[in-house]
CHARMM internal coordinates of N, CA and C (Angstrom, degrees):
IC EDIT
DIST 1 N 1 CA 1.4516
DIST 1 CA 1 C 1.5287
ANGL 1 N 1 CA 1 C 108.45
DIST 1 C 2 N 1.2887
ANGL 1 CA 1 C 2 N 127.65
DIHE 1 N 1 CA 1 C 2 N 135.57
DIST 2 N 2 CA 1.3749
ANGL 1 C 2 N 2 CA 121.39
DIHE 1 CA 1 C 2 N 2 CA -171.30
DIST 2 CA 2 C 1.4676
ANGL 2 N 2 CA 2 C 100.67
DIHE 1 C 2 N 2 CA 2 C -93.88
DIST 2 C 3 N 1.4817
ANGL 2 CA 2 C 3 N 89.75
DIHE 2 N 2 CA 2 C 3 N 161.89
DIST 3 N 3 CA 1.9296
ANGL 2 C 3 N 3 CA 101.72
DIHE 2 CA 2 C 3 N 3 CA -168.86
DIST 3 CA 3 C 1.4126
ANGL 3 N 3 CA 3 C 94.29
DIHE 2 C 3 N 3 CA 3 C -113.98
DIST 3 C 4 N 1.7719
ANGL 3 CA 3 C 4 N 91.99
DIHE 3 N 3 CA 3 C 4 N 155.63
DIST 4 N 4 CA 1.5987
ANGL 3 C 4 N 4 CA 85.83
DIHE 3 CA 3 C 4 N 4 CA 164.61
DIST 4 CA 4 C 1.3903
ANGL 4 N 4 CA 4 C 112.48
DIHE 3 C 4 N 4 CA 4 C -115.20
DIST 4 C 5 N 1.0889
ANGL 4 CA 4 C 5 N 114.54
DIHE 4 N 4 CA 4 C 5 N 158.21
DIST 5 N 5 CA 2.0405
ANGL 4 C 5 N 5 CA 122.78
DIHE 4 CA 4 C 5 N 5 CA -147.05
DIST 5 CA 5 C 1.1703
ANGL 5 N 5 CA 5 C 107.46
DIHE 4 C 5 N 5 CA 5 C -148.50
DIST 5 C 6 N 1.8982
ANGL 5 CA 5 C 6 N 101.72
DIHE 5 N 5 CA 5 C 6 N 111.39
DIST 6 N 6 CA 1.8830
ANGL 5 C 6 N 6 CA 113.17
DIHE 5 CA 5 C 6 N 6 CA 170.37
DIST 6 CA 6 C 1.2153
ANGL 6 N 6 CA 6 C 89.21
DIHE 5 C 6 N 6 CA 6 C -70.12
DIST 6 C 7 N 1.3501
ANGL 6 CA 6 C 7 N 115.01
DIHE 6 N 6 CA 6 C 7 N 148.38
DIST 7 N 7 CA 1.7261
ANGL 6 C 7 N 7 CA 142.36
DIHE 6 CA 6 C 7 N 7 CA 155.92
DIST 7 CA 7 C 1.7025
ANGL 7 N 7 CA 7 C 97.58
DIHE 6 C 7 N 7 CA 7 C -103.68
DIST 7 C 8 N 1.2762
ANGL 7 CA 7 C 8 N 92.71
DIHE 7 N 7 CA 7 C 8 N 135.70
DIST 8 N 8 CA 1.8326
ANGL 7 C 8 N 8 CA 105.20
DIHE 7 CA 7 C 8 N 8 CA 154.05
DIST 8 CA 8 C 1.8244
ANGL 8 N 8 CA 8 C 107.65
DIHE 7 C 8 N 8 CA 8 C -56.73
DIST 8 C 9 N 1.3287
ANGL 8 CA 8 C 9 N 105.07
DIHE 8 N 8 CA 8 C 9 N -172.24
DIST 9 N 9 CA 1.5304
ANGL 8 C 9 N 9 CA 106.61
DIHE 8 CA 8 C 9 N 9 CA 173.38
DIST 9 CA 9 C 1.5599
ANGL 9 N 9 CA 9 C 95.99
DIHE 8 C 9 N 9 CA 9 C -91.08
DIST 9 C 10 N 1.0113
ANGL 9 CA 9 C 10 N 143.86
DIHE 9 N 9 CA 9 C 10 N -31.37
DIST 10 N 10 CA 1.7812
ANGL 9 C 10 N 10 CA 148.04
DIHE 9 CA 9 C 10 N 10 CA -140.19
DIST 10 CA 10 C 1.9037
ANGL 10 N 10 CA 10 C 73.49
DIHE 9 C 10 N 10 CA 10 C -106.07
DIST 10 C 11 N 1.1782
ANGL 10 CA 10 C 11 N 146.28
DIHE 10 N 10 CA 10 C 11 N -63.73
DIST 11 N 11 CA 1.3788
ANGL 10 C 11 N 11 CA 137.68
DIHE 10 CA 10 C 11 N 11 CA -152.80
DIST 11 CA 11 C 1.5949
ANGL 11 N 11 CA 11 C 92.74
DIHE 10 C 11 N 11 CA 11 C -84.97
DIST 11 C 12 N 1.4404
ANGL 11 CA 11 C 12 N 153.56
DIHE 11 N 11 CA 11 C 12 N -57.12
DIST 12 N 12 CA 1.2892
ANGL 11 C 12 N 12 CA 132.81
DIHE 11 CA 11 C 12 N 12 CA -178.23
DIST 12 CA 12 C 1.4081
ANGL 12 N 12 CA 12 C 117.31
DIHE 11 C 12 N 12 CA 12 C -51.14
DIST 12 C 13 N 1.5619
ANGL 12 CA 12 C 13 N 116.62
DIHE 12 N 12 CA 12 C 13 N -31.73
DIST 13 N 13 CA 1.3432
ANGL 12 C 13 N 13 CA 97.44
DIHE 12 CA 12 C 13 N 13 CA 170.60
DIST 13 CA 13 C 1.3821
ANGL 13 N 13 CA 13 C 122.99
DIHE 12 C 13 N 13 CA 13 C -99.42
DIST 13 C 14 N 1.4729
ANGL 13 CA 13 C 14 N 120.35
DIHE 13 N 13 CA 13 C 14 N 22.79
DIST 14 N 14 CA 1.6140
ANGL 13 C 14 N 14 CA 117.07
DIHE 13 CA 13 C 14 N 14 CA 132.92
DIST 14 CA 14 C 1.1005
ANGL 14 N 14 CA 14 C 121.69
DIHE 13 C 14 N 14 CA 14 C -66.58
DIST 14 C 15 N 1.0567
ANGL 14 CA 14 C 15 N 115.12
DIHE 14 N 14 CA 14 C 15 N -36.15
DIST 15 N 15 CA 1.6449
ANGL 14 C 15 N 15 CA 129.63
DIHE 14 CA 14 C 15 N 15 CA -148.52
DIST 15 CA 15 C 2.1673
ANGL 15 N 15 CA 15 C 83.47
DIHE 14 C 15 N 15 CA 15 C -81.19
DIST 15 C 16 N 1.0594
ANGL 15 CA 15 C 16 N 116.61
DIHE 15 N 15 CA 15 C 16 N -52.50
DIST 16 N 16 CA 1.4975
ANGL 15 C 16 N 16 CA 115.64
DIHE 15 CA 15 C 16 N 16 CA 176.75
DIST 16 CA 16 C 1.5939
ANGL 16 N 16 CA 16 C 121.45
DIHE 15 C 16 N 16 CA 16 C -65.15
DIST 16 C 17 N 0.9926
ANGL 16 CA 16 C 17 N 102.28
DIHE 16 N 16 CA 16 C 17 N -30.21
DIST 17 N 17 CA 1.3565
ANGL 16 C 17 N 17 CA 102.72
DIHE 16 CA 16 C 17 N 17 CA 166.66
DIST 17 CA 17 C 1.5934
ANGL 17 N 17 CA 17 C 127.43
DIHE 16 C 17 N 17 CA 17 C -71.37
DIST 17 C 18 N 1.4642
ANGL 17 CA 17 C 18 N 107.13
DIHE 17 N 17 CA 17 C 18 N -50.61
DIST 18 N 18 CA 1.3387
ANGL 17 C 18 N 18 CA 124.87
DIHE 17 CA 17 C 18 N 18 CA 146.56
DIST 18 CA 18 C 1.8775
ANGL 18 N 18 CA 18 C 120.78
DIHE 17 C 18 N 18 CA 18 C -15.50
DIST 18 C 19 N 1.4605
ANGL 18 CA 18 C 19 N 95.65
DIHE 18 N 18 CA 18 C 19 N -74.25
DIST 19 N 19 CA 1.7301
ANGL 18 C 19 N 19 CA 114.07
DIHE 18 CA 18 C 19 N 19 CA 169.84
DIST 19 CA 19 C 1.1615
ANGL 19 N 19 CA 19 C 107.94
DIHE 18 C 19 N 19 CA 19 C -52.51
DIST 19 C 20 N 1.6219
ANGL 19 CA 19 C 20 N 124.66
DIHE 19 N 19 CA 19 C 20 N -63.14
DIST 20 N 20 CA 1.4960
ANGL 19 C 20 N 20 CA 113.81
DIHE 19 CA 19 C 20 N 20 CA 173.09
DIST 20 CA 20 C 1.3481
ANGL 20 N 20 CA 20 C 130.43
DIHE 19 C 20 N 20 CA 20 C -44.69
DIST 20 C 21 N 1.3385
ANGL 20 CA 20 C 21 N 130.44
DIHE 20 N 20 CA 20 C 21 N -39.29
DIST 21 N 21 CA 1.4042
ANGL 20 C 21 N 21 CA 156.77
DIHE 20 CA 20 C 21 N 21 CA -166.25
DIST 21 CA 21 C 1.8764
ANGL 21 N 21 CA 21 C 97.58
DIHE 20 C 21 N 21 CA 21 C -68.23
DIST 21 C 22 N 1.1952
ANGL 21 CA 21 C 22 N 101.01
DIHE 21 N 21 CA 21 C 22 N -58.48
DIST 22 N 22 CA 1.8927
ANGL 21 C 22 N 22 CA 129.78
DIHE 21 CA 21 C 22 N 22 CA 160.09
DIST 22 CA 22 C 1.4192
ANGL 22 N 22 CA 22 C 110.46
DIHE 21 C 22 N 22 CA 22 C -32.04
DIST 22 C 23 N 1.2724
ANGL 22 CA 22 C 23 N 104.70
DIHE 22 N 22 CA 22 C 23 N -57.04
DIST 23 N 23 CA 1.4393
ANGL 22 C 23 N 23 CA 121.16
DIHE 22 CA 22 C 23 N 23 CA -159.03
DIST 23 CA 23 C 1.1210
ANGL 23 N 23 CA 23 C 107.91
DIHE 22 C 23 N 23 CA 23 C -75.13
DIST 23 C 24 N 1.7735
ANGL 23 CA 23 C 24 N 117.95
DIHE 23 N 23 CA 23 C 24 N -51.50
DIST 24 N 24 CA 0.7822
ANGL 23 C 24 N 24 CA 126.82
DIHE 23 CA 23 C 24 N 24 CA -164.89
DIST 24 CA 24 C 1.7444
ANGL 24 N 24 CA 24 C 111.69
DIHE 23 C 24 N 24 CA 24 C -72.58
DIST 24 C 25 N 1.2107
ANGL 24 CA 24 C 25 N 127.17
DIHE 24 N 24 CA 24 C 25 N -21.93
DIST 25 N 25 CA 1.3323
ANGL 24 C 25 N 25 CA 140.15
DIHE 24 CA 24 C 25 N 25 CA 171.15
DIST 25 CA 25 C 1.4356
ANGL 25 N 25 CA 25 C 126.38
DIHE 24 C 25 N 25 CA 25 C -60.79
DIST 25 C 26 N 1.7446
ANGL 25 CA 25 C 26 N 96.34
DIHE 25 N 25 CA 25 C 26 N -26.45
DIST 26 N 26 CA 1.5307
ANGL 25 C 26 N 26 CA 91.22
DIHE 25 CA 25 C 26 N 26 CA 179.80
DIST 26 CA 26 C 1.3373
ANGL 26 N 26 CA 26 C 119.10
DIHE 25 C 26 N 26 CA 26 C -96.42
DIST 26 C 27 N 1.3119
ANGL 26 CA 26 C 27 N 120.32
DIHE 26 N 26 CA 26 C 27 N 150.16
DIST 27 N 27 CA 1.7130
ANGL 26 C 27 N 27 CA 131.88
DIHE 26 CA 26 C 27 N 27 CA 174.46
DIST 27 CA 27 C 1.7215
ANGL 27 N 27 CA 27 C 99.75
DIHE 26 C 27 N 27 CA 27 C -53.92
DIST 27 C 28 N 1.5332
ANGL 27 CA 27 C 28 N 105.26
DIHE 27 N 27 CA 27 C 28 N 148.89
DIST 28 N 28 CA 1.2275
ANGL 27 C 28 N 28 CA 116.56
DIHE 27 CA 27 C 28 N 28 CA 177.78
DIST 28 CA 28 C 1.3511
ANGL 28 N 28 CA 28 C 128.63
DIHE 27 C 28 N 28 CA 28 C -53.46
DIST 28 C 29 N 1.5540
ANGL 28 CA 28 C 29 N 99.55
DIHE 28 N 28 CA 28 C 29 N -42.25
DIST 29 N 29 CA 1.3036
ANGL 28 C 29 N 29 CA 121.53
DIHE 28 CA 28 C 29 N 29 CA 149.24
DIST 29 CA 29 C 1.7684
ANGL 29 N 29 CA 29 C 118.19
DIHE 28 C 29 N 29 CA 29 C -20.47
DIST 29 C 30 N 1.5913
ANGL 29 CA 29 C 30 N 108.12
DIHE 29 N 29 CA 29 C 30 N -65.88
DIST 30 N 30 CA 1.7849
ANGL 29 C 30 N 30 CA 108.72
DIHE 29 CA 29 C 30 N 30 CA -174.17
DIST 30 CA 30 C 1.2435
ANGL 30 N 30 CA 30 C 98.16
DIHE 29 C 30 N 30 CA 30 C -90.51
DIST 30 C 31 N 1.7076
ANGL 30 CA 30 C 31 N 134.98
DIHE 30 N 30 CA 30 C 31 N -13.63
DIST 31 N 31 CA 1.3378
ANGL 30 C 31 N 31 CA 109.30
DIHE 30 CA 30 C 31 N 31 CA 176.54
DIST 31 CA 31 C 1.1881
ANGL 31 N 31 CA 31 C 118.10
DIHE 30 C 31 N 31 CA 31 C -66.62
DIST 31 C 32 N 1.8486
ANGL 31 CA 31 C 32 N 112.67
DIHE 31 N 31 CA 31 C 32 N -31.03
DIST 32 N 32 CA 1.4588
ANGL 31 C 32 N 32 CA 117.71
DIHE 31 CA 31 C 32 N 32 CA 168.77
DIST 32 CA 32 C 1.3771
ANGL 32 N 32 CA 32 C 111.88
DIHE 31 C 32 N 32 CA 32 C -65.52
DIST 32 C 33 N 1.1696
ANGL 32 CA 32 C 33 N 132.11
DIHE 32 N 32 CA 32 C 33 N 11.90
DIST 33 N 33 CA 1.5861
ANGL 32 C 33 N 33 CA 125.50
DIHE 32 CA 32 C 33 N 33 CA -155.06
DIST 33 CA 33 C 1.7155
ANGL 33 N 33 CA 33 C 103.67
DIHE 32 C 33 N 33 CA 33 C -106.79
DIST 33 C 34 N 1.8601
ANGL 33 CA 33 C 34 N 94.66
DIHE 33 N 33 CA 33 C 34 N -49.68
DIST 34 N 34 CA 1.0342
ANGL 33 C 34 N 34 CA 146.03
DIHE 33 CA 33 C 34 N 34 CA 165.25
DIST 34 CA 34 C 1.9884
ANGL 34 N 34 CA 34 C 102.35
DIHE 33 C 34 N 34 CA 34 C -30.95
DIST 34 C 35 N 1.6340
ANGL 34 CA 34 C 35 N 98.25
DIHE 34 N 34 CA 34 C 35 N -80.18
DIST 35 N 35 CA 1.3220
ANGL 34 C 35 N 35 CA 104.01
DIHE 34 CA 34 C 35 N 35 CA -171.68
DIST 35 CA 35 C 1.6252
ANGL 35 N 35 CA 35 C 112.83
DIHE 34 C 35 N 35 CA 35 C -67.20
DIST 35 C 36 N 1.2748
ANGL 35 CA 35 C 36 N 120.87
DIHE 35 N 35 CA 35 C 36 N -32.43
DIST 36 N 36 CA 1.5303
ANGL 35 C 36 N 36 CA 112.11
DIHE 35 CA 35 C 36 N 36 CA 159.19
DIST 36 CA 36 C 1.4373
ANGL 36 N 36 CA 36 C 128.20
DIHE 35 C 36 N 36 CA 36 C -41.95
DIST 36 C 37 N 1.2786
ANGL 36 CA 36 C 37 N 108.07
DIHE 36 N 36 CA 36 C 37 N -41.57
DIST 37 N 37 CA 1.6516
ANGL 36 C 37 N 37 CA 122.66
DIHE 36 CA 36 C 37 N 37 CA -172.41
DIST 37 CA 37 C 1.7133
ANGL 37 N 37 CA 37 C 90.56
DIHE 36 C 37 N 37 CA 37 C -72.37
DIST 37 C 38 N 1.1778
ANGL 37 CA 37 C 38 N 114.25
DIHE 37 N 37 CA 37 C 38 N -58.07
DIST 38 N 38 CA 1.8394
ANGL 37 C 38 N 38 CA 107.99
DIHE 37 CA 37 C 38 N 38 CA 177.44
DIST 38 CA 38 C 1.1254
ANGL 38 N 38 CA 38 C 115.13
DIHE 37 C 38 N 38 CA 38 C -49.32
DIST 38 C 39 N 1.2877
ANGL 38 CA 38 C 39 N 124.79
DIHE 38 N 38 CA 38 C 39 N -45.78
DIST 39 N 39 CA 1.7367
ANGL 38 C 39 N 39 CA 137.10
DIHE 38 CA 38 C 39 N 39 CA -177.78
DIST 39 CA 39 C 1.8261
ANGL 39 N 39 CA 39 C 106.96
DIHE 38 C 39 N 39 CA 39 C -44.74
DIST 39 C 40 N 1.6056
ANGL 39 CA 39 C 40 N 75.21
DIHE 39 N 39 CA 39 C 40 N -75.97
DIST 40 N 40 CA 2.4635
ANGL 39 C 40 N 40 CA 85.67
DIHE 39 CA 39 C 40 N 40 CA 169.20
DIST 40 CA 40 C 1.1878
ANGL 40 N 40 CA 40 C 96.83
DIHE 39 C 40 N 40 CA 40 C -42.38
DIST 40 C 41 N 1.4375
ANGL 40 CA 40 C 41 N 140.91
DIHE 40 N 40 CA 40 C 41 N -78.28
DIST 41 N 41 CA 1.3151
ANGL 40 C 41 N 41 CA 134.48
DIHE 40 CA 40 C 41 N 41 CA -149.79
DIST 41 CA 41 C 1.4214
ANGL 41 N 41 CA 41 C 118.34
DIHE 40 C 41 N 41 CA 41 C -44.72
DIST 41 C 42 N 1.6377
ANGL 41 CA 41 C 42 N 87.37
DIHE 41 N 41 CA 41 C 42 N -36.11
DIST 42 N 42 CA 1.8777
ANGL 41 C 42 N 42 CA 96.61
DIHE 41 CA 41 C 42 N 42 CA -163.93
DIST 42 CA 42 C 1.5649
ANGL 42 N 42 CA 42 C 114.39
DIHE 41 C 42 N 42 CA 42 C -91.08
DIST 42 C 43 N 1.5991
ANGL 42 CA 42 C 43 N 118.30
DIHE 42 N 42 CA 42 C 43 N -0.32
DIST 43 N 43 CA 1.5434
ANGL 42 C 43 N 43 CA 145.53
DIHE 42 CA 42 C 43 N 43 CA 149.47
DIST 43 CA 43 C 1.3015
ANGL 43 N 43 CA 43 C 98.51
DIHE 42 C 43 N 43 CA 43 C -55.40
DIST 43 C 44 N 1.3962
ANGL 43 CA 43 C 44 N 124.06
DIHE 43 N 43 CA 43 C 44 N -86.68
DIST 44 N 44 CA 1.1577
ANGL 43 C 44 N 44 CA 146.17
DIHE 43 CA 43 C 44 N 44 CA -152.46
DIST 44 CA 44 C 1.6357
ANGL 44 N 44 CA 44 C 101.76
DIHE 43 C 44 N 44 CA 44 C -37.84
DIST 44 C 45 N 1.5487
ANGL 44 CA 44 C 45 N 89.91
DIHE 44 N 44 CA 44 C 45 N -66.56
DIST 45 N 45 CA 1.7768
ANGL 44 C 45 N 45 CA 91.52
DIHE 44 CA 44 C 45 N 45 CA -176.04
DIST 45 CA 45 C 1.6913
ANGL 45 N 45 CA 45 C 111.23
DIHE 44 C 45 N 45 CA 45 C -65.42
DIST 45 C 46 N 1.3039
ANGL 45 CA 45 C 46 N 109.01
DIHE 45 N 45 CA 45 C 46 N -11.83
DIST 46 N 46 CA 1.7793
ANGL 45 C 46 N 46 CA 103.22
DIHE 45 CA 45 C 46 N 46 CA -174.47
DIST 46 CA 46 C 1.6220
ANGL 46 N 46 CA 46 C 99.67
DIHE 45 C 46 N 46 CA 46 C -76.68
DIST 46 C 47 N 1.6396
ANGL 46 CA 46 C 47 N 105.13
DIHE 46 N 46 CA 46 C 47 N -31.61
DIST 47 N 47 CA 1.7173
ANGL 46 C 47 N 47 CA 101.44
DIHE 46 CA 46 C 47 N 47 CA -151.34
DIST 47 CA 47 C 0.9908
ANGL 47 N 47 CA 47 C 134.95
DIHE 46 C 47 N 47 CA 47 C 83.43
DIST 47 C 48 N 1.8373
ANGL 47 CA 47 C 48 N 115.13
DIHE 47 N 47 CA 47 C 48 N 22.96
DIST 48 N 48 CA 1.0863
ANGL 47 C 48 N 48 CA 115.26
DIHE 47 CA 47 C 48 N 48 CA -154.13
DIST 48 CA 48 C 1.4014
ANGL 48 N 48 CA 48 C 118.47
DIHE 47 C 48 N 48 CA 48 C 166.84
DIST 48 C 49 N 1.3334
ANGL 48 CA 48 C 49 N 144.45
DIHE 48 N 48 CA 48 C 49 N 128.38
DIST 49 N 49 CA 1.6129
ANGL 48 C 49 N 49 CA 124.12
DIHE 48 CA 48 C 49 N 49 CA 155.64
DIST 49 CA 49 C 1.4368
ANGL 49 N 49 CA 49 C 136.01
DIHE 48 C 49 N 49 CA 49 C -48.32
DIST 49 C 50 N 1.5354
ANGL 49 CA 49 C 50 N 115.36
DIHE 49 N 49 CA 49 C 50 N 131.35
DIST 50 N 50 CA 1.4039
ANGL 49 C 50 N 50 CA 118.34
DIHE 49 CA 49 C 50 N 50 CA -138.67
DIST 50 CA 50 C 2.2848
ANGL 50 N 50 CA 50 C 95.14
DIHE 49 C 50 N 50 CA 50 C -89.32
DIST 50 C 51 N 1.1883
ANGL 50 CA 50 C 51 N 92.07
DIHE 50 N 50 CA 50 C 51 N -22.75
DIST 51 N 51 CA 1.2740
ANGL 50 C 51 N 51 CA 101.38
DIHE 50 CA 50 C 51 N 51 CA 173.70
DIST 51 CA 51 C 1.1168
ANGL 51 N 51 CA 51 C 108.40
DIHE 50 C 51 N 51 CA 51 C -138.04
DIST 51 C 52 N 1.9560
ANGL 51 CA 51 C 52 N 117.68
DIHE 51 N 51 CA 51 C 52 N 138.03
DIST 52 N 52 CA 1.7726
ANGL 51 C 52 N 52 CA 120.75
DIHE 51 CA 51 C 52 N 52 CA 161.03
DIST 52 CA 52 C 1.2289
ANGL 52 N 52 CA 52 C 118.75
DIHE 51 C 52 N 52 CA 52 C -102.07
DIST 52 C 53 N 0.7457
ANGL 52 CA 52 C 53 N 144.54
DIHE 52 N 52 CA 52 C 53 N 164.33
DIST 53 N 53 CA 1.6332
ANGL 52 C 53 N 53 CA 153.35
DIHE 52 CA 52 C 53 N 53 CA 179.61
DIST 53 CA 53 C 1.4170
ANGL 53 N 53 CA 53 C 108.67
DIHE 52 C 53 N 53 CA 53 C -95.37
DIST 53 C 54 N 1.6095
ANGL 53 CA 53 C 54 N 121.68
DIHE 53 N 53 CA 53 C 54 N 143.48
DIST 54 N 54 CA 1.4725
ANGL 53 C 54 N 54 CA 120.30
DIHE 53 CA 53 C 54 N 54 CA -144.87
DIST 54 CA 54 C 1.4339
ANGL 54 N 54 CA 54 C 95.78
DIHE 53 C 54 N 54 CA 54 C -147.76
DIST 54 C 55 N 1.4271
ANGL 54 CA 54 C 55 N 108.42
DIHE 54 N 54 CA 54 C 55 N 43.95
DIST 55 N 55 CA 1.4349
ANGL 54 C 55 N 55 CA 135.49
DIHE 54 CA 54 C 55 N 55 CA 179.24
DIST 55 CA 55 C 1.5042
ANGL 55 N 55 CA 55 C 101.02
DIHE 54 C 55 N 55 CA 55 C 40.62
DIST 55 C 56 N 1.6006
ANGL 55 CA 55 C 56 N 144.22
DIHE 55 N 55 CA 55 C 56 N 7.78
DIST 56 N 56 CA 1.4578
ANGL 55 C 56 N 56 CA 129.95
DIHE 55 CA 55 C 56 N 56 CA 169.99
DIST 56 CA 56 C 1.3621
ANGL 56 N 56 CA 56 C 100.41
DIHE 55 C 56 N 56 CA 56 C -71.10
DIST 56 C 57 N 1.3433
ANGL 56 CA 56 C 57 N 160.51
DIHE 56 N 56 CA 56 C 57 N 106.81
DIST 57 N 57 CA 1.3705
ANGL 56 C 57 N 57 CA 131.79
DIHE 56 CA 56 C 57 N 57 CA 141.01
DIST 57 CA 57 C 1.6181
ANGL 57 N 57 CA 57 C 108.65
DIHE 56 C 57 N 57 CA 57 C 65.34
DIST 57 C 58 N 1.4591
ANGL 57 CA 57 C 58 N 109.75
DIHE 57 N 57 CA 57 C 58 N -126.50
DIST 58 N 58 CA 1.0506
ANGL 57 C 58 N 58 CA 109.76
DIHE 57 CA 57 C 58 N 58 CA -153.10
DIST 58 CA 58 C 1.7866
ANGL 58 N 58 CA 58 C 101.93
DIHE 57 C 58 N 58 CA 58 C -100.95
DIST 58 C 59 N 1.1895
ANGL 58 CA 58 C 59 N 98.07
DIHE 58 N 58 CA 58 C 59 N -26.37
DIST 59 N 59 CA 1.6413
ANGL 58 C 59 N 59 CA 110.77
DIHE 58 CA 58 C 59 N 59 CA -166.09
DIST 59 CA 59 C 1.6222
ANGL 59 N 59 CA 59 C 97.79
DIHE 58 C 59 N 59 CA 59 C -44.21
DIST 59 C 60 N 1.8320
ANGL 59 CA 59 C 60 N 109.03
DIHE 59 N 59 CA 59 C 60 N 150.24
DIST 60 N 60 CA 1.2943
ANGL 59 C 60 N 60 CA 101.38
DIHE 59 CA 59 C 60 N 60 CA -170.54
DIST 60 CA 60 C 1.9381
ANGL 60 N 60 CA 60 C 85.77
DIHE 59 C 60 N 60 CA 60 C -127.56
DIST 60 C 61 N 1.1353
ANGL 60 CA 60 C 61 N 100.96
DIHE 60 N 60 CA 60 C 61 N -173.55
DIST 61 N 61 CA 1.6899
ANGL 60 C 61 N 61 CA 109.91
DIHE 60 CA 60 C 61 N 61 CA 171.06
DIST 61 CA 61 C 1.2347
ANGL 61 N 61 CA 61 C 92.37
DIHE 60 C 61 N 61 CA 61 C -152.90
DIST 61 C 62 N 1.7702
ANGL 61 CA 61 C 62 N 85.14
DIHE 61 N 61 CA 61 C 62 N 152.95
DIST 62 N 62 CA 2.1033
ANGL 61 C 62 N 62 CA 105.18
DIHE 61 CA 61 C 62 N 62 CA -170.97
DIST 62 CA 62 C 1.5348
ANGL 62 N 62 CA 62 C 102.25
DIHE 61 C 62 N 62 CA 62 C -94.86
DIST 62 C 63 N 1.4513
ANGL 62 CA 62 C 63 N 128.92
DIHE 62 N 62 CA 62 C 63 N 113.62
DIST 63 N 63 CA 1.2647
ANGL 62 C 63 N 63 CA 144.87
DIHE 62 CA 62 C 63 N 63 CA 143.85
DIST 63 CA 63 C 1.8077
ANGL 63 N 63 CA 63 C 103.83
DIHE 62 C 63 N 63 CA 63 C 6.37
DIST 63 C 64 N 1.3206
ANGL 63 CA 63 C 64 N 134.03
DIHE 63 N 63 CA 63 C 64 N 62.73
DIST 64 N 64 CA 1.2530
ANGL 63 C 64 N 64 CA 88.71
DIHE 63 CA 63 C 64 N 64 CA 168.00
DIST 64 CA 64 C 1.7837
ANGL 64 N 64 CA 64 C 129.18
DIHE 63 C 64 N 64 CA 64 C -96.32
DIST 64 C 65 N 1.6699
ANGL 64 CA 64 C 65 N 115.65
DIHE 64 N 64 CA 64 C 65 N 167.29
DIST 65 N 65 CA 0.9842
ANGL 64 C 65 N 65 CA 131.87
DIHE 64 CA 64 C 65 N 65 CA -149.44
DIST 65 CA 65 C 1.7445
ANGL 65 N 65 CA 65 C 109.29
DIHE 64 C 65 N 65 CA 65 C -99.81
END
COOR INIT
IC SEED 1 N 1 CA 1 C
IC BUILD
């Protein structure tokens, strides 16, 4: 079960550097792989898609609640 965890200021920015170091290792390929898996996650907890498309092109609109 994951915890949730205060960092000092001196331990979050290991902890970021760390991620960067991470980040920086993976092929573009898994960084895109990477941000999909965040995307679902960040659905999941909304309940929902966070933006719909409003038939212009690209322009999106924010879900409101």
């Amino acid at each position: 079960m994951p915890q949730l965890r205060f960092y000092s200021e001196e331990e979050r920015q290991e902890v970021e550097d760390r991620r960067l170091q991470e980040n920086l290792l993976l092929t573009p390929g898994q960084r895109l792989e990477k941000m999909f898996r965040l995307m679902a996650l960040a659905i999941k907890f909304k309940k929902g898609p966070l933006k719909l498309p409003q038939g212009k092109g690209i322009v999106l609109k924010r879900i409101k609640e």
